[in-house]
C-alpha positions in Angstrom: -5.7 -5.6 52.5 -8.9 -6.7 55.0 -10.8 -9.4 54.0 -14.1 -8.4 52.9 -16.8 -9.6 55.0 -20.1 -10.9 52.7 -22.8 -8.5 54.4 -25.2 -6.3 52.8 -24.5 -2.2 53.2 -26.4 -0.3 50.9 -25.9 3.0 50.7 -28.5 5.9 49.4 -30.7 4.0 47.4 -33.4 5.8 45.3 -35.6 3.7 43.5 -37.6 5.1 40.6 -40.1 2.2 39.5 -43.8 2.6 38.8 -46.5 2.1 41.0 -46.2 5.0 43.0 -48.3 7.9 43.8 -47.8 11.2 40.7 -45.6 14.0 41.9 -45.8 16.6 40.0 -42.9 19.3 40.0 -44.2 21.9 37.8 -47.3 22.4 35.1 -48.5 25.3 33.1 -51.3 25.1 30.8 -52.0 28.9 30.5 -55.7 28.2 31.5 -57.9 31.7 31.7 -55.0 33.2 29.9 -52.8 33.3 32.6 -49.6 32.5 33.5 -49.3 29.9 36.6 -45.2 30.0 37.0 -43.1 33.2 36.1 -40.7 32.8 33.2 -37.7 34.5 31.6 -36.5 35.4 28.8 -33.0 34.2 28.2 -30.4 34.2 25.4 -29.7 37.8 23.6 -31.1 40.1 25.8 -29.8 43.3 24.2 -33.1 45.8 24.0 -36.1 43.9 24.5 -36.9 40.8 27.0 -39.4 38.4 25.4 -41.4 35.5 27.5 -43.9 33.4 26.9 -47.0 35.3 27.0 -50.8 33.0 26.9 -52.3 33.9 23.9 -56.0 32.7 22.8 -56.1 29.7 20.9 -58.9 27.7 19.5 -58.7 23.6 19.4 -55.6 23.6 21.8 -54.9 20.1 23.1 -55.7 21.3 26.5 -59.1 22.4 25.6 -59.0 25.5 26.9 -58.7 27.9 24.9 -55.8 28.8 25.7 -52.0 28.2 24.6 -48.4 30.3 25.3 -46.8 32.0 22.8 -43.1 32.6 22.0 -42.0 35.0 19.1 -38.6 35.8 17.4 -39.5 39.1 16.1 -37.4 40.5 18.3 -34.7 43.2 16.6 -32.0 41.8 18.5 -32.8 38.1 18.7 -31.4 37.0 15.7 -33.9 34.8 14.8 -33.7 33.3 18.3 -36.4 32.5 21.6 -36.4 31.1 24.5 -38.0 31.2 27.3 -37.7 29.5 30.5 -38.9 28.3 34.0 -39.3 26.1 36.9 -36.9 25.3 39.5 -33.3 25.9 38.9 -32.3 23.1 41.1 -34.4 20.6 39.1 -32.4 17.7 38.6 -33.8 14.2 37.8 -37.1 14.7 36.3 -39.1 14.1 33.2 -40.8 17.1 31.0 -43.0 17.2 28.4 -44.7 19.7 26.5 -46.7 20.1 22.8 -45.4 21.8 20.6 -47.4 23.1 17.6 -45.3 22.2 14.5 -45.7 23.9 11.0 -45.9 21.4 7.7 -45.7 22.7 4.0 -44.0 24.2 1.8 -40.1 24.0 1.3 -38.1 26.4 4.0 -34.6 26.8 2.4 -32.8 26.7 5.8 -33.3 25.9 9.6 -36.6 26.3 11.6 -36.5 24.4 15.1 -39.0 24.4 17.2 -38.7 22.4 20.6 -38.4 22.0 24.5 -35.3 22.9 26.4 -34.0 21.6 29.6 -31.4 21.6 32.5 -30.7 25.4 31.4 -28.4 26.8 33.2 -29.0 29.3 36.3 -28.8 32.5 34.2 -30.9 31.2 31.2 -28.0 32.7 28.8 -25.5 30.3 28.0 -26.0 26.3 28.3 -29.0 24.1 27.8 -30.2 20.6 26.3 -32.3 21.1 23.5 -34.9 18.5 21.8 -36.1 20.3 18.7 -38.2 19.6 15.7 -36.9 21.0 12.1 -39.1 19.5 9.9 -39.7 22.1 7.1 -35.9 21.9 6.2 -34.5 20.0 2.9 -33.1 17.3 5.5 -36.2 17.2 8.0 -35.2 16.0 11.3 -35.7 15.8 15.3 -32.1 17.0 17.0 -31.1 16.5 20.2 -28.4 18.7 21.0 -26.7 20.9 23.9 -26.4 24.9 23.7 -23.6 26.1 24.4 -22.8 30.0 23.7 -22.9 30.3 20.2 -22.0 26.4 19.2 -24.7 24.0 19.9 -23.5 20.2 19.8 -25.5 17.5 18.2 -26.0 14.4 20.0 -28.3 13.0 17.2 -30.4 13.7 14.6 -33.2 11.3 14.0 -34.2 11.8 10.3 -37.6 10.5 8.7 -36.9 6.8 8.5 -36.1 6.4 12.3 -38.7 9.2 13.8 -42.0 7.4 14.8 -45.0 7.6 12.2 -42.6 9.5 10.3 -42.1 13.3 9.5 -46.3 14.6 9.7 -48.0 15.3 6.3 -49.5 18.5 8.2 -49.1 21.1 10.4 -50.1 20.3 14.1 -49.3 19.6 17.8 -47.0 16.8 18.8 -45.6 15.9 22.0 -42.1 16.1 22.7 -40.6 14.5 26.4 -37.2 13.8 28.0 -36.6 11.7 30.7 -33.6 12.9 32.6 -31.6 10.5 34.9 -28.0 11.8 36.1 -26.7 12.1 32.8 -28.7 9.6 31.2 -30.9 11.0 28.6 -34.0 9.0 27.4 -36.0 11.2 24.4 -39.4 11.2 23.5 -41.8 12.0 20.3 -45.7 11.6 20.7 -44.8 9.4 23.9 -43.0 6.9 22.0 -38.7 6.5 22.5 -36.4 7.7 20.3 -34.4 4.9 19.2 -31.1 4.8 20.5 -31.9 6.2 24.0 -30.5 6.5 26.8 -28.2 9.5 25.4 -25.1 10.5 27.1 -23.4 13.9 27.1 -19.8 13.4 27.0 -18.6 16.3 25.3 -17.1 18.2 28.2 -17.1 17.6 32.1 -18.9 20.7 33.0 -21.6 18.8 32.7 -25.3 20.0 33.4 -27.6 17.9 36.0 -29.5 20.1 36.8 -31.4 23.7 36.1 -34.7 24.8 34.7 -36.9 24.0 31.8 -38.0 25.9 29.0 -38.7 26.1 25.0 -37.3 27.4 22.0 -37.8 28.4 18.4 -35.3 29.7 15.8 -35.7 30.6 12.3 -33.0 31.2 9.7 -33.3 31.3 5.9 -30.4 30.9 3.6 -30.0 34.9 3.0 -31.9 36.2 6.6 -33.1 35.5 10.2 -36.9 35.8 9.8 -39.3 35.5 12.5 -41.9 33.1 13.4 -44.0 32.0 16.5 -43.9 28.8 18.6 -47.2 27.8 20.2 -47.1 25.3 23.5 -49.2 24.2 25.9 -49.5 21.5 28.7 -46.1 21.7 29.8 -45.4 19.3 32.6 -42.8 18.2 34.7 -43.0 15.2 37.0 -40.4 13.2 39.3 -38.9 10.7 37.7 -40.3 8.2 40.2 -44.0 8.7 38.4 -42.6 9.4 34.3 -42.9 5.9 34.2 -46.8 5.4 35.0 -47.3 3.9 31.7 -45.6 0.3 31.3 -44.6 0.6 28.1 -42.1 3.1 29.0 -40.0 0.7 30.9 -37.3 -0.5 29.1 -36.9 -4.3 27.3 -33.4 -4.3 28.1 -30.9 -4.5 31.1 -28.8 -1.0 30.6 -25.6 -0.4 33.3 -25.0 3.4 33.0 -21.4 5.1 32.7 -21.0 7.0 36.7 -21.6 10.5 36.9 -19.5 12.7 37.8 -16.3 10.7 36.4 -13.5 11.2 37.6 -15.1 12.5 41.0 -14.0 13.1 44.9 -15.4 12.5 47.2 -19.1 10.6 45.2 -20.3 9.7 42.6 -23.6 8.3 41.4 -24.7 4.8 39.5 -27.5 4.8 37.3 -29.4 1.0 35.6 -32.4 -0.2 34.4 -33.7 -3.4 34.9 -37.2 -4.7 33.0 -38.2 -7.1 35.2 -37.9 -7.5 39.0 -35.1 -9.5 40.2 -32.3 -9.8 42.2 -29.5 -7.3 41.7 -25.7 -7.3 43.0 -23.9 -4.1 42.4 -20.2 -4.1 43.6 -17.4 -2.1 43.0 -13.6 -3.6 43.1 -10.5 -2.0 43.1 -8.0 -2.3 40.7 -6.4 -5.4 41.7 -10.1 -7.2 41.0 -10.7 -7.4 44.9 -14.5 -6.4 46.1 -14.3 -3.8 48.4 -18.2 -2.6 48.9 -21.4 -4.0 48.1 -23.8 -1.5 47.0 -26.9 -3.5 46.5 -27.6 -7.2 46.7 -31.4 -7.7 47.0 -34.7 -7.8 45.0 -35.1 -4.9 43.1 -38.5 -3.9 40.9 -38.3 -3.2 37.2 -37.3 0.5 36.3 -34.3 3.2 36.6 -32.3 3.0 39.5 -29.9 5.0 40.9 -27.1 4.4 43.9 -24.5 6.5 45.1 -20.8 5.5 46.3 -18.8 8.0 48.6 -15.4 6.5 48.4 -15.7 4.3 51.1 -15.4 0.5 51.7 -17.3 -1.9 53.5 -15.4 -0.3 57.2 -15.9 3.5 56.3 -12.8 4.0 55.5 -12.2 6.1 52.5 -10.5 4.3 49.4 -7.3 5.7 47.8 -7.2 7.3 44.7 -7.3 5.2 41.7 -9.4 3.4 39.5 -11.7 1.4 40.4 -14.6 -0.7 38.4 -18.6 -1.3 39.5 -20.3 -4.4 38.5 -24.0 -5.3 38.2 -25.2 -8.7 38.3 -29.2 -9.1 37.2 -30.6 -12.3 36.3 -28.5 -13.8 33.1 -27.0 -9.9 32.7 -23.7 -8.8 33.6 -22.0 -5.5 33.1 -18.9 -3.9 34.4 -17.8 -0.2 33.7 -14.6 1.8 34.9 -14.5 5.3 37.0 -11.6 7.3 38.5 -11.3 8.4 42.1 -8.9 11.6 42.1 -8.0 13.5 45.3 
């Protein structure tokens, strides 16, 4: 093999640090009790299509007057809603919504209410799901994927993890995800959920991108019954600007796994870094010999992402294999494995 000559060749570089100017990609806030953005109706759609519609709303947290409305009285909903919109080729972004969340009483069963994202182009079938079930006999916030009729849990964050704990009373709270390639960073009244970033590696049909929406659902041991989810202030900005605040920037160095993996003919690197600092990412082949430099220079504090299209440091394309990527930032060090398959 060619030596490797030491010169810098980076390749697609986004960086998503604060300090920039606020993009936003979509808002509603169902002002004058109207809707700014269409929306669907999506799941069961056997006799009658339900939406959001704005419905009038005294101390909203927009101030209004005004809130949207999402009901699973439905006959053929089965105790299911959703409703969605946006931009179906949404990819990285962060959303954020509130949700008004009922308190009281003991609900023997499940009640989520919550925001959905990366839905899929016909709003039917698969979507991320951040929902609240706190009126259950195991209260909880669940992050999960839809998919058909078998959601799959990620995590469920139960009292003694969820910030401030599960509310003594009914009311709005905030609920946010920060969406990265298939990094998955979850939010409650703007604080993290511990454990983030999330990964979905359940299946490679993989979502990255699609539309946003909410959802409610409401079953009882012995019945679906129905009930109402109130939002308002729903928001989505480029990830660039989700982290405007500071104290949304990670403490820690985090290398993500590649996305897709295995993938032909590219793939993309995610990695957070808390500080500014000088970053190497390389990627060798399987024989430990560095065959591309992706990035070797200063780089400021936040979520990063590169892309590698199979190529070495001549253009030529690599063979199939594996390969692995390593990122060197200050005292950190990280190296993770992907597959090239042609």
């Amino acid at each position: 093999m060619r030596k490797i000559l030491p010169f810098l060749f980076v390749i697609s570089f986004i960086l998503t640090n604060i300090g920039h100017g606020q993009v936003t990609l979509y808002s509603e806030t169902f002002s004058g009790g109207t809707l700014d953005n269409d929306w669907y109706a999506g799941f069961r759609l056997d006799t009658i299509a339900n939406v959001i519609e704005p419905f009038a709303y005294t101390n909203d947290p927009n101030g209004n007057g005004w809130v949207g409305k999402l009901s699973t009285d439905r006959p053929d909903s089965g105790g299911v809603a959703q409703s969605y919109s946006g931009d179906g080729t949404l990819s990285d972004f962060y959303m954020e919504a509130n949700i008004f969340i009922p308190i009281g009483g003991m609900f023997m069963g499940a009640e989520y209410y919550g925001i959905e994202f990366r839905i899929d182009s016909s709003g039917l079938t698969t979507a991320y799901q951040l929902v609240t079930n706190f009126r259950s006999t195991s209260p909880k916030i669940r992050f999960r994927k839809r998919s058909g009729a078998s959601p799959v849990v990620f995590k469920d964050w139960l009292a003694a993890e969820i910030p401030g704990g599960i509310p003594a009373d009914s009311g709005w709270h905030k609920l946010g995800v920060r969406a990265v390639g298939n990094d998955f960073w979850l939010y409650y009244d703007e604080q993290e959920l511990p454990g983030c970033p999330y990964q979905d590696t359940t299946s490679t049909g993989l979502l990255t991108e699609g539309f946003i929406g909410v959802y409610a659902f409401m079953l009882s041991f012995t019945s679906y019954q129905t009930t109402d989810l109130f939002v308002d202030n729903v928001l989505v900005n480029d990830v660039v600007n989700s982290l405007e605040d500071p104290g949304n920037v990670s403490s820690t160095y985090r290398l993500s796994q590649n996305y897709p993996n295995p993938f032909n003919p590219s793939t993309y690197i995610s990695f957070e870094i808390p500080s500014s600092s000088v970053v190497r990412l390389d990627v060798y082949n399987a024989l430990g010999q560095k065959i591309r430099s992706l990035i070797n220079q200063n780089i400021p504090a936040g979520i990063h992402r590169v892309s590698w299209d199979g190529k070495d440091v001549y253009g030529n394309e690599v063979p199939a294999g594996l390969y692995f990527y390593q990122l060197n930032a200050g005292k950190f060090q990280q190296a993770r494995k992907m597959l090239l398959v042609k």
